[in-house]
C-alpha positions, 0 to 999 in steps of 0.5 A, a space after each residue: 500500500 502507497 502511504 503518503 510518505 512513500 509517494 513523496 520519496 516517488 517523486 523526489 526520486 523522479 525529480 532528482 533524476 529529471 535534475 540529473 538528466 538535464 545537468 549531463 545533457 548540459 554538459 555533453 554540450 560543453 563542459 561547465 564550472 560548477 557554478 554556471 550548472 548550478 545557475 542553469 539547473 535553478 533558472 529551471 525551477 528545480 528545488 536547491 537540495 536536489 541540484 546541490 545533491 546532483 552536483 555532488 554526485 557529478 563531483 564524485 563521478 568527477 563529471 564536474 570539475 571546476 579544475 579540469 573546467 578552468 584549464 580546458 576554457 583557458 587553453 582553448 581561449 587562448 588558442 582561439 580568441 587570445 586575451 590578456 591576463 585580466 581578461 583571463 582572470 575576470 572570465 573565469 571569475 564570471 565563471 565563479 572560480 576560486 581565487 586559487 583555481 584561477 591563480 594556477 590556472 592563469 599561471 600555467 596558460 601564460 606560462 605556455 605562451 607569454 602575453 607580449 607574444 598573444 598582442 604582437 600576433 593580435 597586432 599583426 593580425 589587426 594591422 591590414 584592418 587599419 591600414 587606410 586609416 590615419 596614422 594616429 585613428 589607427 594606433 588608437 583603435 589597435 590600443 583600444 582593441 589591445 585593452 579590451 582584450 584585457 592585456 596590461 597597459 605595459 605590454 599594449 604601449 610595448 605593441 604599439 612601439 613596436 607598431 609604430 616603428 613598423 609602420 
């Protein structure tokens, strides 16, 4: 017989599963810190027991890492769409990463390529764009492009030496 208390475990077991079903969906899409999971499973209306249940279990299946995540998004922002380190830090902070995690992670990515490198092949890709431009609109956007990138204000004015001399 179905007591009331049975019915309940039912549909919380139901729930729970309907929980996990849409987390591993999003993340066959893409992978995902913990934080931009949880996010998106509570904009659905789901209880916030249940998903922090769910993202325990994901945690221990080591379906979810916020290690493995971070590295992952780095690398392949770096390979892609090249920013600065700022820009770095504050994406993956946005992506509600510890300050440790994002300190190693940041670490590692520049120590692979070095951020001097990243703006002078940006430069270089961005020149032929500015090339009928007047000489000084066209070192203005290549250093507004540069800072929105998140590079150091350093390493732009050393781009745009080198930019101006080449020109």
């Amino acid at each position: 017989m179905l007591t009331q208390d049975n019915v309940s475990n039912i549909l919380i077991r139901e729930q729970r599963a309907r929980i996990q079903e849409s987390a591993v969906r999003y993340l066959a899409g893409r992978a995902h810190s913990e934080k931009e999971l949880s996010t998106k499973l509570l904009s659905k209306g789901y209880p916030g027991g249940l998903v922090d249940d769910v993202l325990s279990e994901l945690r221990k299946k080591n379906f979810l890492n916020d290690e493995q995540f971070a590295a992952l998004y780095a690398r392949d922002r770096l390979a892609n769409k090249p920013v600065g380190e700022r820009r770095l830090r504050y994406e993956l902070h946005q992506k509600g990463l510890s300050a440790e995690t994002i300190d190693g992670i940041v670490s590692a990515a520049y120590a692979e390529v070095s951020e001097m490198e990243l703006a002078h092949s940006l430069a270089e890709r961005r020149k032929a764009r500015y090339q009928n431009l007047e000489d000084e609109s066209s070192r203005k956007r290549l250093r507004d492009f540069l800072l929105r990138r998140g590079f150091s204000w350093d390493t732009v004015n050393e781009v745009m030496q080198t930019y101006c001399t080449a020109k």
